[in-house]
FIKE-988020 format. One record per residue (C-alpha): x, y, z; residue in three letters; chain; residue number from 1. Coordinates in Angstrom, 2 decimals. Example, Ala and Ser with C-alpha at 12.3 -4.5 7.8 and 13.67 -1.06 7.14 Angstrom:
! residues 2
<<12.30; -4.50; 7.80>; "ALA"; "A"; 1>
<<13.67; -1.06; 7.14>; "SER"; "A"; 2>
***
This chain:
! residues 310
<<-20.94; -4.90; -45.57>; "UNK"; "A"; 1>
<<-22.68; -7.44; -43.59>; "UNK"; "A"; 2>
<<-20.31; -8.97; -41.59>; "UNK"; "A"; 3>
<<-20.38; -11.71; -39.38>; "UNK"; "A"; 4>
<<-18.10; -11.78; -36.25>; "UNK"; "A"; 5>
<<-16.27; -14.38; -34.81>; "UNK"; "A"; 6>
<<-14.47; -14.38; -31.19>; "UNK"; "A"; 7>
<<-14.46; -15.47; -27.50>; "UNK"; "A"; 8>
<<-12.10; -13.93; -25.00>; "UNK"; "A"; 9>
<<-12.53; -10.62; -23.30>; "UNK"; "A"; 10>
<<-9.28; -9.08; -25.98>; "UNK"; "A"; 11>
<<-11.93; -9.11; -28.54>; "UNK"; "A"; 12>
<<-14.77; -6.91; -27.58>; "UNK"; "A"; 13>
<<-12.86; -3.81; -28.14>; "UNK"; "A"; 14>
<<-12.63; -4.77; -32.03>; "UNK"; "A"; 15>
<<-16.18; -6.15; -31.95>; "UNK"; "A"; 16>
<<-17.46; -2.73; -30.51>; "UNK"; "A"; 17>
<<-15.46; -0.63; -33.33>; "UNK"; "A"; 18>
<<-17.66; -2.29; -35.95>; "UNK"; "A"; 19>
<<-20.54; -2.23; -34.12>; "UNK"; "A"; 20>
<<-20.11; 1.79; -33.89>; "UNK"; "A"; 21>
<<-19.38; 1.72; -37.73>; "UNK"; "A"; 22>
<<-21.47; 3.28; -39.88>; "UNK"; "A"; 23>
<<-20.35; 1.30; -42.86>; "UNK"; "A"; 24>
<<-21.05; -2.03; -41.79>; "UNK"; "A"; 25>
<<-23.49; -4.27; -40.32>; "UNK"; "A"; 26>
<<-22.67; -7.12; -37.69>; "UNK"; "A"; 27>
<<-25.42; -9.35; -38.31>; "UNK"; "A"; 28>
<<-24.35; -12.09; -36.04>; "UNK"; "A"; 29>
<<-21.37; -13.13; -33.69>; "UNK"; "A"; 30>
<<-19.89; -16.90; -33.75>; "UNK"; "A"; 31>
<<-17.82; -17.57; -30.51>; "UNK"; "A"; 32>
<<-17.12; -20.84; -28.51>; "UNK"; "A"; 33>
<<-20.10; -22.51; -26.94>; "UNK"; "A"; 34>
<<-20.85; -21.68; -22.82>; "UNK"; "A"; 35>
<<-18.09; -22.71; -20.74>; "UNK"; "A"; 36>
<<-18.17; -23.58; -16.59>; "UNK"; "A"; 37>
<<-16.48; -20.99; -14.45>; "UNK"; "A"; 38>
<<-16.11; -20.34; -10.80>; "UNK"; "A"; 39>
<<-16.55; -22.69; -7.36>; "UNK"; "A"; 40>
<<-20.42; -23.42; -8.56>; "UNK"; "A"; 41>
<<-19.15; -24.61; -12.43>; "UNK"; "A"; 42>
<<-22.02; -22.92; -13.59>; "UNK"; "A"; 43>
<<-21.97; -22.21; -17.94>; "UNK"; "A"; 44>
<<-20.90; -18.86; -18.50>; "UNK"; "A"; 45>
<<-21.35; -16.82; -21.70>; "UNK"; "A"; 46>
<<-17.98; -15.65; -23.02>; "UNK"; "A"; 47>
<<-17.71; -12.30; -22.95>; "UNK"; "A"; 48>
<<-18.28; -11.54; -27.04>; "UNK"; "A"; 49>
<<-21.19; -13.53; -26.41>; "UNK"; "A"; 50>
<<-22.38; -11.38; -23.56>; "UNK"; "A"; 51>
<<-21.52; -8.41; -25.74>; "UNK"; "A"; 52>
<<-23.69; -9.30; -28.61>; "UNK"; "A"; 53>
<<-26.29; -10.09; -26.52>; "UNK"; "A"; 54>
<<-26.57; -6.71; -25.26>; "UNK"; "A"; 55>
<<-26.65; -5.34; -28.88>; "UNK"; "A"; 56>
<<-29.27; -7.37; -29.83>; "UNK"; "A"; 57>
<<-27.44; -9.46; -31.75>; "UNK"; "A"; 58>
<<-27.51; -13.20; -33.11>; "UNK"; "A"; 59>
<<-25.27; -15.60; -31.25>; "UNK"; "A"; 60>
<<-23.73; -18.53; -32.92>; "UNK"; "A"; 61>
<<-22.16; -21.52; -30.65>; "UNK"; "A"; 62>
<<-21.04; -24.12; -32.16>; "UNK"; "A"; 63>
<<-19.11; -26.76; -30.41>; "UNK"; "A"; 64>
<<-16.90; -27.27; -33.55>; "UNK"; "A"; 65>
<<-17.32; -24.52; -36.43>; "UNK"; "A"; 66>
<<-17.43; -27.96; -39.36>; "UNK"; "A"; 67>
<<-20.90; -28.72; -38.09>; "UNK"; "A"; 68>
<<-23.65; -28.78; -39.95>; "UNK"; "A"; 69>
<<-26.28; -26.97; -38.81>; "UNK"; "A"; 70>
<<-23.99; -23.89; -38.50>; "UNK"; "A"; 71>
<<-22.50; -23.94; -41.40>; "UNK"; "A"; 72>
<<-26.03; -24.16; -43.05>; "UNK"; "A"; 73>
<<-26.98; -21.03; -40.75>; "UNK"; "A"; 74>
<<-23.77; -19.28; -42.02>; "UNK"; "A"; 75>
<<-24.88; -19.72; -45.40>; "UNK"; "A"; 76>
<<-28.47; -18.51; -44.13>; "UNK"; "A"; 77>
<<-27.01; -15.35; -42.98>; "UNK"; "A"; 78>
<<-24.89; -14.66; -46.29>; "UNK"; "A"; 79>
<<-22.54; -12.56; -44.44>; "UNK"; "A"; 80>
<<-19.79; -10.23; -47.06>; "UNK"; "A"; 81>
<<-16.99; -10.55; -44.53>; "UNK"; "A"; 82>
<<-15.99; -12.45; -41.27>; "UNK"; "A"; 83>
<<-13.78; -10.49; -38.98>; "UNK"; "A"; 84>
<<-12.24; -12.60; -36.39>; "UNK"; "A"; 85>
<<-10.48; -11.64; -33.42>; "UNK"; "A"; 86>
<<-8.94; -14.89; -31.28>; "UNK"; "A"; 87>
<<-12.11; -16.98; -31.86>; "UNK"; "A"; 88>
<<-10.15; -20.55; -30.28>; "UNK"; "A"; 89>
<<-10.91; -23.26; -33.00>; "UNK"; "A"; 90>
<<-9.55; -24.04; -36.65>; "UNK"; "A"; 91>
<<-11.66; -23.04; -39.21>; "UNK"; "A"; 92>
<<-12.47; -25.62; -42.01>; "UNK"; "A"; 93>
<<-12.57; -24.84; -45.64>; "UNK"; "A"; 94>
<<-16.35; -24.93; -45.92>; "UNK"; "A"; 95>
<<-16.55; -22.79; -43.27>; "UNK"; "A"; 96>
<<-13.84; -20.33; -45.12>; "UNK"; "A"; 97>
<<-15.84; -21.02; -48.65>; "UNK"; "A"; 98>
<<-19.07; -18.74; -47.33>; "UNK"; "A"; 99>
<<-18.87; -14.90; -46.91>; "UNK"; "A"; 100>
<<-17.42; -13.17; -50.53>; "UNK"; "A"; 101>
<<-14.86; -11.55; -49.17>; "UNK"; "A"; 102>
<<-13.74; -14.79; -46.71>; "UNK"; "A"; 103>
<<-12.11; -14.58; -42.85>; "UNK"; "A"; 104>
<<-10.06; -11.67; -41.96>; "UNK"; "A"; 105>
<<-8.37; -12.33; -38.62>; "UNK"; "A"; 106>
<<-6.60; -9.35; -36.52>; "UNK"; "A"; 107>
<<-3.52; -11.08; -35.12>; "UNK"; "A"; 108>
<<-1.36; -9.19; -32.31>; "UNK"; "A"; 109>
<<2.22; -9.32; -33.67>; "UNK"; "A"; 110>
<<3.97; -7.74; -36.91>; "UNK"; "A"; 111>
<<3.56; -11.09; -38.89>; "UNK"; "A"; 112>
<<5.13; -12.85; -40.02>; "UNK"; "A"; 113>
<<6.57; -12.51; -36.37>; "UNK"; "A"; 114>
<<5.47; -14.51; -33.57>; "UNK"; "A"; 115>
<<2.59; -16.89; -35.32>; "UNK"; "A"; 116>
<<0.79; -19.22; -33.29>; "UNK"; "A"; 117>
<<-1.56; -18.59; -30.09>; "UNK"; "A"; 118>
<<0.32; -16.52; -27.72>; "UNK"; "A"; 119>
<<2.56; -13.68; -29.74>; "UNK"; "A"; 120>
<<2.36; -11.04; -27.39>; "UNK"; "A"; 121>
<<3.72; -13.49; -24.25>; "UNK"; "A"; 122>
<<6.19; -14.46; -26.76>; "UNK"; "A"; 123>
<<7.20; -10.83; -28.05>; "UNK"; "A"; 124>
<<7.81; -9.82; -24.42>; "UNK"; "A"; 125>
<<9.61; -13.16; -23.40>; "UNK"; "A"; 126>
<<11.92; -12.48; -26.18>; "UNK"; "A"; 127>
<<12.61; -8.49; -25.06>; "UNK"; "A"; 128>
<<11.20; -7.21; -28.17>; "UNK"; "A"; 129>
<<11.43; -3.36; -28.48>; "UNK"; "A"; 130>
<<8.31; -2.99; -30.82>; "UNK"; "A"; 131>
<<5.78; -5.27; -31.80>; "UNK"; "A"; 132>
<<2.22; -4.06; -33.43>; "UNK"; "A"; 133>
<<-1.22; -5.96; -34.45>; "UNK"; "A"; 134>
<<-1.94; -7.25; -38.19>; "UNK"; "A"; 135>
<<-5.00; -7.97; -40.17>; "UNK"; "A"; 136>
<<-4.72; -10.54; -42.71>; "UNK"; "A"; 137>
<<-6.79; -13.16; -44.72>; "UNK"; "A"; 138>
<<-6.89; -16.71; -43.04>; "UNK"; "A"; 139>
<<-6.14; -19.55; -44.81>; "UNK"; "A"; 140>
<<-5.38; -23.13; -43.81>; "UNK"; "A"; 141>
<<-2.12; -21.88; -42.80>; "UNK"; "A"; 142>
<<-1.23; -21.15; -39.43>; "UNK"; "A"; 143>
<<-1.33; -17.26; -39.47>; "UNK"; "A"; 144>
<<0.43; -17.53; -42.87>; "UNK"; "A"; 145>
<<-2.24; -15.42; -45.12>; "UNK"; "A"; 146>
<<-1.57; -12.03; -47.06>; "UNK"; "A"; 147>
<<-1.45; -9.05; -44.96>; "UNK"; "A"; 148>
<<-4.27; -5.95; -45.24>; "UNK"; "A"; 149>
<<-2.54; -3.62; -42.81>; "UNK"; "A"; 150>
<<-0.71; -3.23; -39.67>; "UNK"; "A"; 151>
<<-0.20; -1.24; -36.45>; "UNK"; "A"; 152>
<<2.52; -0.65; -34.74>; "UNK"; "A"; 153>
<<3.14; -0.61; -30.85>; "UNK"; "A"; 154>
<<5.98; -0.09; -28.35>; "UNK"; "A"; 155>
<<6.63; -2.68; -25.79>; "UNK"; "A"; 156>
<<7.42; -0.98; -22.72>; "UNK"; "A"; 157>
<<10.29; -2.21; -20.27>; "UNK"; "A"; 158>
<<7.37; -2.47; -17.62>; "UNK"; "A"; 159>
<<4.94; -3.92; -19.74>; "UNK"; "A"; 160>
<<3.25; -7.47; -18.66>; "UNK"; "A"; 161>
<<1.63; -9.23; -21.24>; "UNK"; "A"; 162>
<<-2.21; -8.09; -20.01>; "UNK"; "A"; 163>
<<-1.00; -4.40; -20.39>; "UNK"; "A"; 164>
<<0.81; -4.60; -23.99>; "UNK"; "A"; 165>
<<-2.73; -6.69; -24.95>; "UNK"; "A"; 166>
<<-4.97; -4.28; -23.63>; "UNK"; "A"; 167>
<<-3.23; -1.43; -25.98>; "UNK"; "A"; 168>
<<-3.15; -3.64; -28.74>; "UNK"; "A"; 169>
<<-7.07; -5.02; -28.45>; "UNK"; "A"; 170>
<<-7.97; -1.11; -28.84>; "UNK"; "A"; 171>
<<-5.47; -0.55; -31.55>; "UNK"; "A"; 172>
<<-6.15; -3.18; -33.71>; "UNK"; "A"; 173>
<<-9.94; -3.22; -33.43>; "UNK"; "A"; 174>
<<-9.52; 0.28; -35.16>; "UNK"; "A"; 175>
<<-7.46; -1.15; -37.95>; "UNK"; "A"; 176>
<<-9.91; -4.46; -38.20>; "UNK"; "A"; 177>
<<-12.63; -1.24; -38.51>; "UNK"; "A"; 178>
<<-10.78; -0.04; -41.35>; "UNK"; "A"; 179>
<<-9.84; -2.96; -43.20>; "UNK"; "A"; 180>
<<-13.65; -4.06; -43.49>; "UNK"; "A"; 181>
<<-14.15; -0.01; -45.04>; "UNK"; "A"; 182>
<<-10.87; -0.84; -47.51>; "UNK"; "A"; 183>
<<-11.88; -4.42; -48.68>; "UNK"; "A"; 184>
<<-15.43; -2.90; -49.16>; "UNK"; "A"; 185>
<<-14.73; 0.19; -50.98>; "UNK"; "A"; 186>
<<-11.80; -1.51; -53.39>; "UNK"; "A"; 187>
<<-9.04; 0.22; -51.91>; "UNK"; "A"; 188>
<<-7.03; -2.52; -49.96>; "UNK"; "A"; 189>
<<-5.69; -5.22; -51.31>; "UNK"; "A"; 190>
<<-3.90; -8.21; -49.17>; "UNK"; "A"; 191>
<<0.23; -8.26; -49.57>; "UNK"; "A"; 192>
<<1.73; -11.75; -49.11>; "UNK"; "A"; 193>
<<3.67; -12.08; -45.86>; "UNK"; "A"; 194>
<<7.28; -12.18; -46.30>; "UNK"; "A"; 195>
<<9.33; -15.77; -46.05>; "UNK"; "A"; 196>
<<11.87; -14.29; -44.33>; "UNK"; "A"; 197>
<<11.48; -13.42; -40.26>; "UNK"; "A"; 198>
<<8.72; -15.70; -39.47>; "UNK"; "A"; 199>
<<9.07; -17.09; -35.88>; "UNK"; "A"; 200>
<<6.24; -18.79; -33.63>; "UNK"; "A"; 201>
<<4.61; -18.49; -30.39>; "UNK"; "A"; 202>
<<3.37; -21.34; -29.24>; "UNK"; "A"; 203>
<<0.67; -21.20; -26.19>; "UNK"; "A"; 204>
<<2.64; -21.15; -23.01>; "UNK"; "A"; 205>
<<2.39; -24.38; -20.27>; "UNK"; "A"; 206>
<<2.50; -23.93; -16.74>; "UNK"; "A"; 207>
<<6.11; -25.71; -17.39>; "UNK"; "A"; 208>
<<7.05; -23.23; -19.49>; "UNK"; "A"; 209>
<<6.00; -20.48; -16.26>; "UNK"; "A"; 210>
<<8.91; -21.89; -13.82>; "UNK"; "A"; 211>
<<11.66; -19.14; -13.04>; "UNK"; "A"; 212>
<<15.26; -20.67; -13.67>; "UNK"; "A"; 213>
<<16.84; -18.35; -11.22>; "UNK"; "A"; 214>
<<20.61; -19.57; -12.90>; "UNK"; "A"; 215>
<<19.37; -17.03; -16.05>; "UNK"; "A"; 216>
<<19.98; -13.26; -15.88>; "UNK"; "A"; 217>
<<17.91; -11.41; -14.13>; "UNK"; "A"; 218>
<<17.23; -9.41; -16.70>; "UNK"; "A"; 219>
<<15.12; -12.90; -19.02>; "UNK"; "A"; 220>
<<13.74; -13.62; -15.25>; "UNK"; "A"; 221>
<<12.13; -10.31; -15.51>; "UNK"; "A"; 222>
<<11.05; -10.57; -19.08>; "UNK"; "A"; 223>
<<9.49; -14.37; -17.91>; "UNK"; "A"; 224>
<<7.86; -13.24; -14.85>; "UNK"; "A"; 225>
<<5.92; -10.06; -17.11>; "UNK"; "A"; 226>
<<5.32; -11.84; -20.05>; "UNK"; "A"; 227>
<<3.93; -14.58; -18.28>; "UNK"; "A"; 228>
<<1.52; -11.74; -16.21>; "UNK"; "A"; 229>
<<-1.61; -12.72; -15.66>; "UNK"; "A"; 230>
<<-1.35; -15.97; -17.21>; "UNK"; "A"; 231>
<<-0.26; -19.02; -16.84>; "UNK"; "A"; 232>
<<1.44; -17.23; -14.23>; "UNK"; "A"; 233>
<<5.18; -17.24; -13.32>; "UNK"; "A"; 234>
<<6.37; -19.50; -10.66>; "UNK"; "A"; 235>
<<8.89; -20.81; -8.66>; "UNK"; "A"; 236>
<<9.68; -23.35; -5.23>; "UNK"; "A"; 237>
<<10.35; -22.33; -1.41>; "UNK"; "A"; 238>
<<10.48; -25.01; 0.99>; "UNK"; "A"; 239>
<<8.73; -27.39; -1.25>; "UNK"; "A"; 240>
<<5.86; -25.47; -2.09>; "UNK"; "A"; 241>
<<4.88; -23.61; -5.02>; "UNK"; "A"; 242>
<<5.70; -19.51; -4.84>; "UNK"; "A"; 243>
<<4.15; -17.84; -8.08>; "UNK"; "A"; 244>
<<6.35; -14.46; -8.56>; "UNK"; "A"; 245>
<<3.73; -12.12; -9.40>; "UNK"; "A"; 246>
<<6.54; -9.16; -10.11>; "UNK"; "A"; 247>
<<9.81; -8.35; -9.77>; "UNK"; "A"; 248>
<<12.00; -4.93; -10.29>; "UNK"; "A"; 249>
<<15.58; -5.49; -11.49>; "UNK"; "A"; 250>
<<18.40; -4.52; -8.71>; "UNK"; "A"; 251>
<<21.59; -3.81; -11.30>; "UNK"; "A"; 252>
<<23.51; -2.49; -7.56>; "UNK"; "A"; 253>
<<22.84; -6.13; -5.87>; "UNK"; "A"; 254>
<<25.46; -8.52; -7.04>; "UNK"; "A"; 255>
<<26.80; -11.48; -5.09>; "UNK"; "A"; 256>
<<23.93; -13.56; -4.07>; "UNK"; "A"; 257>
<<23.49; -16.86; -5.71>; "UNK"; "A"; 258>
<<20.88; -17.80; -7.64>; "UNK"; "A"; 259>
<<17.89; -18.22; -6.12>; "UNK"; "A"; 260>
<<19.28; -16.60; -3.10>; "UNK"; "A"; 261>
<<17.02; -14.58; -0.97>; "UNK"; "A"; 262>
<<17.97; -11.74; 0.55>; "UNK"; "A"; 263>
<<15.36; -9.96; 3.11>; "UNK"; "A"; 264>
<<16.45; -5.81; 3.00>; "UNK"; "A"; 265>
<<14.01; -3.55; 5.34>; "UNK"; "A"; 266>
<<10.79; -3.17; 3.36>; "UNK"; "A"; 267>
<<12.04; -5.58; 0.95>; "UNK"; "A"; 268>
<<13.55; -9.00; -0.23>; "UNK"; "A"; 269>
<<16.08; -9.83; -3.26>; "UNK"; "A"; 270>
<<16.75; -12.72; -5.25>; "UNK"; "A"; 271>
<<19.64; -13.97; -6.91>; "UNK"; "A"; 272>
<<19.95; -14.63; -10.59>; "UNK"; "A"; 273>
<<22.80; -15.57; -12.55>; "UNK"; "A"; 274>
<<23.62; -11.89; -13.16>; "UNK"; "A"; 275>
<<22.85; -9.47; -10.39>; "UNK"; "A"; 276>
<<19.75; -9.66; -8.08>; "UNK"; "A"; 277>
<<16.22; -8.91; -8.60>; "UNK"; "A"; 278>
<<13.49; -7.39; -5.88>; "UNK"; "A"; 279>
<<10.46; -9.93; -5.23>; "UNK"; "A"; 280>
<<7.72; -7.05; -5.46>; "UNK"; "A"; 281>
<<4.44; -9.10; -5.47>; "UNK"; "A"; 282>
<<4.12; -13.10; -4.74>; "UNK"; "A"; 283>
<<1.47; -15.64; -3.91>; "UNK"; "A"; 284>
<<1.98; -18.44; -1.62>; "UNK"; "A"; 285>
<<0.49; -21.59; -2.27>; "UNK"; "A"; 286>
<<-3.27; -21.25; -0.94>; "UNK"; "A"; 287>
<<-2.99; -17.64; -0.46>; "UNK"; "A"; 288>
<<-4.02; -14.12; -1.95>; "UNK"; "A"; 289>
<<-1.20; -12.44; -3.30>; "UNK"; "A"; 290>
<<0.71; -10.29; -1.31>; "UNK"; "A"; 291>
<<3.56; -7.79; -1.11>; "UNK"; "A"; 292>
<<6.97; -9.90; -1.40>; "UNK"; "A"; 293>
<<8.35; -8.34; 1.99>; "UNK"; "A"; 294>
<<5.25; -8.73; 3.94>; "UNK"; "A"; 295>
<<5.80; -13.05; 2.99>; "UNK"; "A"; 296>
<<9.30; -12.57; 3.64>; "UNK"; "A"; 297>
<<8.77; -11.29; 7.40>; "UNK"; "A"; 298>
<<6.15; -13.86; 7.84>; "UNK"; "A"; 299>
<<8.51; -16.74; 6.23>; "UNK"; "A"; 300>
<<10.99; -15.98; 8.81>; "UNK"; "A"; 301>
<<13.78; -16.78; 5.79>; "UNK"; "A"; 302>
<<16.60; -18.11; 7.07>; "UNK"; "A"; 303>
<<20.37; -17.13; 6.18>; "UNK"; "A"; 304>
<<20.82; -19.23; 2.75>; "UNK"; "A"; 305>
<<17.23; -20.29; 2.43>; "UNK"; "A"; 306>
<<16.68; -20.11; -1.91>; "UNK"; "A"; 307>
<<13.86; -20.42; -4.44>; "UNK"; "A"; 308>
<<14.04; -23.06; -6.63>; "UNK"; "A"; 309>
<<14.31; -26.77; -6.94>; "UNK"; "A"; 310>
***
């Protein structure tokens, strides 16, 4: 088939590169969000599809919304079969979804109906799910709500961050994006309608949504501060100042400090929760690189009741 792409973010090369390797299909052109300014100079970058695609050779489409004009009449142009799309960052209208024969199939990372919405792997480890998986379906106007091709299936470790479970899941699921273009081709695949019951949402995460309530157990602070790894970035207080808590390592044998608490040990620091303590492992202070939690807490000088927090 020829197949258009569409994406942005780093997460989607892997899936772009297993249908560029295909010998089944043809990626005639990529459509990702137009150049964006990055870094102390500002300076328009090329997202990294883009860059990809450039270095195949390929056509790159940027349109600042995908209803204009001029693309859409380029879309047409290019009379793509298929559009694969793998987090692409903007709504797609229905003249847009009209085009290719076979219309949009996205590769969402969660078991829909689970977790729809633009951050489902943040949410999946937020919420201390045990297994969670990638899913191709056809888009509609819905919000991830379109019949199902296929799925994958992945384990959420009890170390996992959010980068590392996405990082499995962008190579998994750009194999099963690979072979849902080879099923809708060859006849063999047909879409399943996603269930009504189970659906849940995952709404992109704030910086807000990022602040460590040490009064939880420490078991959800652990679950915020990796699901919230790399971004937006968990964070708490200490003398007024922002602390992010880059990661921490549950301490079931440290009970008694209040939350919020800190606790400098010899080669390390604990904090309070409102179960037992957890070990600061990796902050970053306000205007600084991050560092090793016990190497700020010598520095800090923490006094005897100092806490994190508001």
């Amino acid at each position: 088939m020829r197949l258009v792409f569409a994406g942005t973010p780093e997460v989607a090369v892997p899936a772009l590169d297993a249908l560029l390797t295909s010998e089944r299909h043809e990626v005639v052109a990529v459509v990702t969000r137009p150049d964006a300014p990055a870094g102390r100079g500002r300076h328009l970058i090329a997202s990294p599809v883009a860059e990809r695609a450039q270095e195949a050779g390929i056509e790159v489409l940027r349109p600042e919304k995908p209803r204009d004009p001029d693309f859409l009449a380029r879309l047409r142009e290019i009379a793509p079969d298929c559009c694969p799309v793998v987090a692409y960052g903007a709504l797609l209208p229905p003249a847009a979804l009209d085009i290719p024969a076979h219309g949009w199939v996205n590769l969402h990372f969660s078991l829909l109906p689970a977790w729809r919405g633009a951050a489902p792997v943040q949410h999946a480890v937020l919420a201390g799910d045990e297994m969670t998986g990638a899913s191709t379906f056809q888009i509609e106007e819905g919000l991830d709500s379109g019949p199902v091709y296929g799925v994958v299936t992945e384990e959420v470790r009890h170390t996992d961050t959010s980068g590392d479970l996405l990082t499995r899941l962008a190579f998994a699921g750009g194999g099963l994006l690979a072979a849902t273009m080879d099923g809708i081709e060859d006849g063999s695949l047909q879409a399943v309608p996603q269930s009504e019951e189970g659906v849940s949402y995952a709404p992109k995460l704030a910086v807000e949504d990022a602040s460590v309530d040490w009064n939880t157990p420490a078991l959800r602070v652990d679950r915020l501060v990796r699901g919230c790894s790399p971004a937006p970035g968990a964070w708490t207080t200490f003398r007024g100042e922002r602390l992010k808590v880059r990661a921490v390592t549950l301490a079931p044998d440290r009970v008694g400090q209040a939350p919020g608490e800190l606790l400098p040990a010899k080669n390390a620091v604990y904090a309070g929760t409102g179960s037992h303590a957890v070990e600061l492992r990796w902050v970053q202070p306000q205007g600084k690189k991050p560092m090793r939690a016990a190497d700020w807490a010598r520095g800090a000088r923490i006094a005897a009741g100092e806490r994190l927090g508001h």
